[in-house]
C-alpha positions in Angstrom: 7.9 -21.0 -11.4 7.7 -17.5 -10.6 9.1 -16.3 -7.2 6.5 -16.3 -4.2 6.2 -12.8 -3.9 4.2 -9.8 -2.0 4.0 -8.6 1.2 0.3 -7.4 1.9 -1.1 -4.0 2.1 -0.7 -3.7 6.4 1.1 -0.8 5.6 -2.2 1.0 6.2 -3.3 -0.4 9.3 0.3 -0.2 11.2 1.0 3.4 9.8 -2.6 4.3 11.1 -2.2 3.1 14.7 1.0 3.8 14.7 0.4 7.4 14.8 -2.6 6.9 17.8 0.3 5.6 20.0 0.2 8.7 21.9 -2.5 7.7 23.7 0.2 5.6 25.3 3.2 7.2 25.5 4.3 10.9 24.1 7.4 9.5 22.9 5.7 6.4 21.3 6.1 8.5 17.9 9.6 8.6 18.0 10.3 5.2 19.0 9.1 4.3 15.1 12.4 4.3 13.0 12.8 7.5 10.6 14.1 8.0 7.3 15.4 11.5 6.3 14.3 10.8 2.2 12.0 13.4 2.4 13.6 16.3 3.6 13.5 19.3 1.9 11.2 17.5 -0.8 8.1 19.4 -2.6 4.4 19.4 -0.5 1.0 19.0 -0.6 -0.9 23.1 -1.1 -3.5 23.9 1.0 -3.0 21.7 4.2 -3.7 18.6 1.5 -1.4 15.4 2.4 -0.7 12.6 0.2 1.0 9.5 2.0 2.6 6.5 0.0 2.4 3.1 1.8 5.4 1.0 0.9 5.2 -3.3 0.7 8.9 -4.2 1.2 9.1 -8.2 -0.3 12.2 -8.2 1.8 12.9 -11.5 3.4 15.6 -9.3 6.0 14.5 -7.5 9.1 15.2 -4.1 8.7 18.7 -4.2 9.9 19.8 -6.3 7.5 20.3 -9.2 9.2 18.1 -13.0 7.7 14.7 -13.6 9.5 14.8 -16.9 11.2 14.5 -20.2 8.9 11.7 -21.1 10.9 9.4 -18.1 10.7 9.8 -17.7 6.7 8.8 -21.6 6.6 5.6 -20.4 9.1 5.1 -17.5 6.7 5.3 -19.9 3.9 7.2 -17.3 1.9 10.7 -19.3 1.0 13.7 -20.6 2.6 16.0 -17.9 1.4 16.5 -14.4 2.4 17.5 -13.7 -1.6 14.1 -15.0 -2.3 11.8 -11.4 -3.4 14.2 -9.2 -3.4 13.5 -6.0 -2.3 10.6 -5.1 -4.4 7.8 -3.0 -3.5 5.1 -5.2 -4.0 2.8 -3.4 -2.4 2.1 0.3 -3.3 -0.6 2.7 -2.2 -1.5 6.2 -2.3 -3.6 8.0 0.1 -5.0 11.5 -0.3 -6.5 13.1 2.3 -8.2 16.6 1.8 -7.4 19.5 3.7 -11.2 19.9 4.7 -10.9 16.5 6.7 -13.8 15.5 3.4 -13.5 11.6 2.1 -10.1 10.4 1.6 -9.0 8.7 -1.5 -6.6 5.2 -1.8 -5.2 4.4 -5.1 -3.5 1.2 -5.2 -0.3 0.8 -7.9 -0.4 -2.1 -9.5 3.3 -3.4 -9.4 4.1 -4.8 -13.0 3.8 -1.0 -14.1 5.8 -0.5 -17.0 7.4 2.9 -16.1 10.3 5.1 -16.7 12.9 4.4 -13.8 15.5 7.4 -13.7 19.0 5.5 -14.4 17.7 2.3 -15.1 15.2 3.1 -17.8 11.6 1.4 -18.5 11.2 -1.0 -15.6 8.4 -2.5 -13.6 7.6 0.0 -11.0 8.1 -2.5 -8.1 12.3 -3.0 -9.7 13.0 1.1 -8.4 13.5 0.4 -5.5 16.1 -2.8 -5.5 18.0 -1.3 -8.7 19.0 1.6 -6.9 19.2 -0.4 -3.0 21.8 -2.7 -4.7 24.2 -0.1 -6.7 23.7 1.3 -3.6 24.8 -0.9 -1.4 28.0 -2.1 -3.6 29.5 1.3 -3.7 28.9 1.1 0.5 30.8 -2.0 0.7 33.3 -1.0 -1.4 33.6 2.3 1.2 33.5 -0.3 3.5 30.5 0.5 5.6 29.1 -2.0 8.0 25.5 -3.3 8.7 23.2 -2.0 10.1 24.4 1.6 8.3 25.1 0.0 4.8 21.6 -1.6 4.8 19.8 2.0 6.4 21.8 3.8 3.9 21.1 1.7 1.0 17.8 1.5 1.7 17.0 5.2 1.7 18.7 5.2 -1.7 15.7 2.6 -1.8 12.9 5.0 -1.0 14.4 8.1 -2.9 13.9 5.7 -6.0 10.6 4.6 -5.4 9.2 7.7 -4.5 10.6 9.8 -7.4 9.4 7.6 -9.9 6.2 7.1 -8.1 5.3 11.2 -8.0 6.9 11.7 -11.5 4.3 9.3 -12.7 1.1 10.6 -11.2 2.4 14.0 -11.3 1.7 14.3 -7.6 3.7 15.2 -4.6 4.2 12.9 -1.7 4.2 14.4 2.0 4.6 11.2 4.0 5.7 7.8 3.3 5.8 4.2 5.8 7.3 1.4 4.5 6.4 -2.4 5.9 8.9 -5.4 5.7 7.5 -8.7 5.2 7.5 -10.4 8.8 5.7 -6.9 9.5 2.1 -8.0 8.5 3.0 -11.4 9.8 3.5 -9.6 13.2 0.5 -7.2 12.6 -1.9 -10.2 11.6 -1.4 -11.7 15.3 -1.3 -8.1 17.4 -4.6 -7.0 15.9 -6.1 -10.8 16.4 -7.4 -11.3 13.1 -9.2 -10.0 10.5 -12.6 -10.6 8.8 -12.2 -10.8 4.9 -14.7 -12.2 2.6 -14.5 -14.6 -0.9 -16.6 -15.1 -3.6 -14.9 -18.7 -4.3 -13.2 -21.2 -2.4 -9.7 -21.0 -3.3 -6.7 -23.7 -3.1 -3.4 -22.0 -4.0 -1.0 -24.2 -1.6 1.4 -24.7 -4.1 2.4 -20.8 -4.4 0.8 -18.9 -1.7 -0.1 -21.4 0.4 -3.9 -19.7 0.6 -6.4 -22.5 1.1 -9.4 -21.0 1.9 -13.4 -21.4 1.7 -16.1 -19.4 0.2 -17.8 -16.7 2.6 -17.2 -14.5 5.8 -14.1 -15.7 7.3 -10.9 -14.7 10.4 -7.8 -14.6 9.3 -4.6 -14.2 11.1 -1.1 -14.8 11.2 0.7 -16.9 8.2 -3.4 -17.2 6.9 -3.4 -13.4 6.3 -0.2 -13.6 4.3 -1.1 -16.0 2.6 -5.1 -14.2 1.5 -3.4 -11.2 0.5 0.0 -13.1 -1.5 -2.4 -15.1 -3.6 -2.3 -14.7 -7.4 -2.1 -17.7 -8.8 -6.0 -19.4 -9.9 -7.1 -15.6 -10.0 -9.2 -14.5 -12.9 -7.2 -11.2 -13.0 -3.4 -12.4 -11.3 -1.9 -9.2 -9.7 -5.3 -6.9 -9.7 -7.9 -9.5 -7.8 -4.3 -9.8 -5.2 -4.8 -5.7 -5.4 -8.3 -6.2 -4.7 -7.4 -8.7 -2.0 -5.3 -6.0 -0.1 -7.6 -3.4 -0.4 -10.1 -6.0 1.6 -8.1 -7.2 4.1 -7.6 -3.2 4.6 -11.4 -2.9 4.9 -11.7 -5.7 7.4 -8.7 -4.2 9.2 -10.5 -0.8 9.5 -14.0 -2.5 10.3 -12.3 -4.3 13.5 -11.2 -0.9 14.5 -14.2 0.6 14.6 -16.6 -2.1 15.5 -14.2 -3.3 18.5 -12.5 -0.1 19.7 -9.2 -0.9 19.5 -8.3 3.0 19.7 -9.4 2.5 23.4 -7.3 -0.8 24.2 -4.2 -0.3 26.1 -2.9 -3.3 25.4 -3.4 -4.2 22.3 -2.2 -0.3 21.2 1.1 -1.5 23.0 1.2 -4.8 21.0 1.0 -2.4 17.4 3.8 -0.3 19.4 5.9 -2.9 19.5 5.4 -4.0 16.2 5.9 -0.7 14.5 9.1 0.1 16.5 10.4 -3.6 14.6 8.7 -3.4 11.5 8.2 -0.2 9.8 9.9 3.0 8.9 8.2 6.0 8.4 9.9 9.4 7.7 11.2 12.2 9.7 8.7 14.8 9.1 5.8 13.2 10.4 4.3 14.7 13.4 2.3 11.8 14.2 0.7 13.6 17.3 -0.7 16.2 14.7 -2.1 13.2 12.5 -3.6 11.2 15.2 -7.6 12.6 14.3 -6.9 12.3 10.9 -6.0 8.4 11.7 -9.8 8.2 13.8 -11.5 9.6 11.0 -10.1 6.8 8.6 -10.6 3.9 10.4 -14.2 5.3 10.7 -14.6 4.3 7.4 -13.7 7.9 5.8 -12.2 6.3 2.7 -12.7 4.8 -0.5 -10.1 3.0 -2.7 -9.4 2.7 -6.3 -6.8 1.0 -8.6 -4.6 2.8 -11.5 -6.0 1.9 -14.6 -4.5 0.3 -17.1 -4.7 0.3 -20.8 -3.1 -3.7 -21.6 -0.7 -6.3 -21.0 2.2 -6.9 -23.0 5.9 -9.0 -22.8 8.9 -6.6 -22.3 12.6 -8.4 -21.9 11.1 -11.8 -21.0 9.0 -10.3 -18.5 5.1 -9.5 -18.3 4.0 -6.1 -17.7 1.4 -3.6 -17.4 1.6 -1.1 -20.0 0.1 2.5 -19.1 -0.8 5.3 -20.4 0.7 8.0 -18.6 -1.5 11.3 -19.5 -4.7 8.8 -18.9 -3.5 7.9 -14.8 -2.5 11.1 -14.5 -5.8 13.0 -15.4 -7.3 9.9 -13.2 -5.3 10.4 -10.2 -5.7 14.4 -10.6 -9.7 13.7 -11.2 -9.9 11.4 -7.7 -7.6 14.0 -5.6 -9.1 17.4 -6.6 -12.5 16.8 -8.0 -14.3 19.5 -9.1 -17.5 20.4 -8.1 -20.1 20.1 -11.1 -22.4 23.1 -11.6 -25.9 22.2 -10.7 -27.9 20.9 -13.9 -29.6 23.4 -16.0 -33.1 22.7 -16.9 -34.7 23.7 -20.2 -38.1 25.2 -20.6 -39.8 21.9 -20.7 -38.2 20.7 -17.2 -36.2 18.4 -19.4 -32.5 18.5 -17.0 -29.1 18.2 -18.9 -26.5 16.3 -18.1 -23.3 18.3 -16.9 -21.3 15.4 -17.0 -17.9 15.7 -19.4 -16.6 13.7 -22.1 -13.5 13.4 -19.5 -15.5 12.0 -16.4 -17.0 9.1 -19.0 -13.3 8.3 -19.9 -12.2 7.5 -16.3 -15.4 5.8 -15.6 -14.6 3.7 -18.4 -11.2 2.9 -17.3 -12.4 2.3 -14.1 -14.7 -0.7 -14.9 -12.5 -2.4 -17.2 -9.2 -2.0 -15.3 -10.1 -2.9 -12.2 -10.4 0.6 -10.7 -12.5 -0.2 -8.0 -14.2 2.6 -6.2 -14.4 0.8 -3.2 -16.0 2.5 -0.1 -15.4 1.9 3.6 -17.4 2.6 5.8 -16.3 1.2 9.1 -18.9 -1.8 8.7 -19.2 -4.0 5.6 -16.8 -6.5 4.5 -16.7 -7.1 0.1 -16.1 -10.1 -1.3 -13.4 -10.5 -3.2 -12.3 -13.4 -5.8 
């Protein structure tokens, strides 16, 4: 039996109220922990920013130290800190234009087969515990103590996962926040739920533990874990539990908007609280600066996609997705920095052409049949989701 792994796409929703928290406090930003991975590192041109969210299957709270026997048995996610690793399950990619236009999510699927430096083809989820644990052995053998060995370690981590991560869609990163596990659990409960929506009843309380029905439903707490860890009894495995992240997302920005949580004193303290335990985010982030940039995307100024992907094969025991690079890349470049199509021509007859290229067919393509979703938000519909 496979590990019960993934920690759910929250990253979003802390990271966006995260950076509103100085409508509480002007030192609520720096109260976040910081990572220094960044520095110095290649940007965005022409005010554009591109922010990778980070889903930490980490079973340690971010000082190292074990989460509490009785909390992993609420989250239903094992008995063991060992148990997940410290994969990055969850991995999105947000582009927001310069001109404040639409924003664009693209969710990584994380049995990528990809090209880890050091370590060779791996899963993309593997960077960042391959190069957290030769980490961390050469700090125990200097003898450094938690909580510096696991910091340290950990942005050896993040330098991983974000290399391989631009190298492969040929994109720079500006801004990263990462999420531990217990962190959604935590975010589940301060935001009070979440609608989501299914298309099917599901029953998966042997992996997940998600037993839900069909329809509009709340979720919270270990029940929001549990939507977004499901893969198991999924027509698709690992892309319907992309899809399921990218909806619990959607219903996380709809609550936003529709309930003005923005506005809430309290509940803005509770996400505080939770991001000051839970999440990491790095040092150059002027979180101040990004606050109307965080209104306009929980007002629905978003849509999200999934990298394509061209089949499914069996590497080293293991089953992968296998990618072709120079097709995501063109993909990601196509979603990030469209270009605007000339207006059609029309002949004599008034018969109008179609300006649409042999390239823009090819990614629709990929989009339908891998799961490259397209979907919108706009602050007030929840999908349904298998």
């Amino acid at each position: 039996m496979r590990a019960k792994k993934t920690i759910a796409t929250l990253s979003i929703a802390i990271t966006l109220l995260s950076l509103s928290f100085y409508l509480l406090d002007r030192t609520a930003g720096t109260s976040i922990p910081r990572s220094n991975v960044l520095n110095g590192s290649v940007k965005s041109a022409g005010g554009d920013v591109n922010i990778l969210l980070l889903g930490l299957d980490s079973r340690r709270a971010n000082d190292g130290s074990d989460l509490p026997r009785k909390l992993l048995d609420i989250m239903h996610v094992g008995s063991s800190s060992q148990v997940g690793g410290y994969n990055t399950n969850t991995m999105i990619l947000i582009h927001i234009p310069a001109d404040g236009s639409h924003a664009v999510a693209i969710s990584i699927p994380r049995d990528d087969y990809v090209a880890v430096q050091g370590y060779g083809m791996q899963k993309i989820k593997e960077a960042y515990g391959l190069a957290k644990y030769d980490s961390e052995l050469k700090l125990i053998k200097a003898g450094v103590q938690n909580p510096a060995r696991e910091q340290q370690s950990r942005d050896v981590g993040r330098t991983a996962t974000i290399k391989t991560i631009s190298t492969l869609l040929n994109v720079p990163i500006d801004h990263f926040a990462e999420v531990n596990l217990v962190g959604f659990y935590d975010l589940a409960n301060a935001v009070g739920g979440v609608q989501v929506c299914l298309n099917h009843a599901v029953n998966d309380s042997q992996y997940s533990g998600a037993v839900f029905p069909a329809g509009l439903q709340t979720i919270t707490g270990a029940q929001a874990l549990e939507f977004v860890r499901q893969r198991h009894g999924l027509p698709n495995g690992d892309l319907d539990r992309t899809h399921r992240q990218q909806a619990f997302i959607t219903g996380v920005i709809t609550k936003f908007r529709t309930q003005g949580l923005f506005g809430d004193i309290g509940k803005l303290q509770n996400l505080l609280n939770v991001a000051k335990k839970d999440v990491v985010i790095d040092s150059g982030w002027d979180v101040l600066g990004f606050l109307p940039q965080a209104k306009a995307l929980t007002g629905g100024h978003i849509t999200f996609h999934t990298l394509p992907i061209a089949g499914y094969a069996l590497r080293n025991g293991q089953d992968v997705n296998i990618i072709d690079i120079p097709t995501v890349q063109k993909y990601v470049h196509d979603l990030f920095y469209p270009v605007v199509a000339p207006k059609p021509a029309t002949s004599a007859s008034g018969a109008t052409k179609s300006s649409t290229t042999k390239a823009a067919k090819a990614i629709s393509t990929a989009a339908t049949n891998n799961g490259a979703n397209g979907n919108s938000v706009d602050g007030s519909n929840i999908p349904c989701v298998n």
